[in-house]
C-alpha positions, 0 to 999 in steps of 0.5 A: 337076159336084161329086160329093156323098159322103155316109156314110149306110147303111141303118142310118141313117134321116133321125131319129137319137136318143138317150136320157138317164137322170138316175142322181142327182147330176150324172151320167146314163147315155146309151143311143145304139142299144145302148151306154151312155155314162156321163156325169158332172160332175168333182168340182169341181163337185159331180159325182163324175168317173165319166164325161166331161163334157158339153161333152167329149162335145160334142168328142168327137163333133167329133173322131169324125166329123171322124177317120172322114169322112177315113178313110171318104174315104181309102178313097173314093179309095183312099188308104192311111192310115198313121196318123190323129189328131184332135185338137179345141180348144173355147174356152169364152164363158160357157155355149158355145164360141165356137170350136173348133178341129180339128188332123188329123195324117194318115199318108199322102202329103203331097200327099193330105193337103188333098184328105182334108180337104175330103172331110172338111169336106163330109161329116162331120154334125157339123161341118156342123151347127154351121155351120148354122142348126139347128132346137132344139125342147124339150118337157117334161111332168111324168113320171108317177109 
C-alpha cells in the first residue's frame, strides 16, 4: 500500500484564486490571498521592468512548489535539511515552453537524497499539473463602466 501525502491544510480548499489588475502599459499587479505581486514586461518589450515577467512567475511557482514539497517531506520523514536550492530551466517553443528542466541541491545525506525527491515529485501541485491534462476555460464580458 502506497501512502499518498498530501500538503493540504485547512486554509486551502478544493478552489484557488487569484486576481490581476491591468496598471497600464504591460504591467499588472496580482493580488494572491493578501499579497501583491507586480508584474511587468522588460523594457525590450515595451513594458517597463517594475516587476517579473509572466513566464518567470510561471517558473517560479515551479521552482517554489517543487523547494517546499521536498522540505514539507524532509520534515515528513524526519530528515535534517542543511541547505536546499532549486534551480528551474524553461526552453521556450514559440508562445510555451516545450521543457522545463528542475535542478535540486540538497544538504542532507547523500543517501535521502532520492527518496526527498520522489516525495516531492508525488505531492508538489505544480509540477503534477503540468503533467495533466488540465481543464482551461476562459469567460469575458465587457466590464461596466
Amino acid at each position: 500500500m502506497t501512502e499518498k501525502t498530501s500538503l493540504a491544510s485547512p486554509e486551502m480548499t478544493s478552489l484557488r484564486s487569484v486576481e490581476g489588475m491591468w496598471r497600464g502599459g504591460l504591467r499588472c499587479d496580482v493580488t494572491a490571498q493578501s499579497f501583491v505581486i507586480v508584474v511587468d514586461e522588460p523594457k525590450s518589450v515595451g513594458g517597463t521592468d517594475s516587476g517579473p515577467q509572466p513566464t518567470d512567475l510561471f517558473l517560479a511557482s515551479v521552482a517554489s512548489c517543487f523547494t517546499l514539497a521536498v522540505a514539507y517531506s524532509a520534515r515528513k520523514q524526519s530528515i535534517e535539511l542543511d541547505g536546499l536550492s532549486v534551480t528551474v530551466t524553461g526552453t521556450y517553443d514559440g508562445p510555451r515552453f516545450r521543457a522545463i528542466n528542475i535542478v535540486s541541491r540538497l544538504g542532507c545525506n547523500p543517501a535521502e537524497v532520492a527518496k526527498l525527491v520522489r516525495a516531492a515529485e508525488r505531492i508538489c501541485y505544480v509540477t503534477n499539473t503540468l503533467r495533466s491534462d488540465v481543464d482551461i476555460a476562459v469567460e469575458a464580458s465587457a466590464a461596466s463602466t
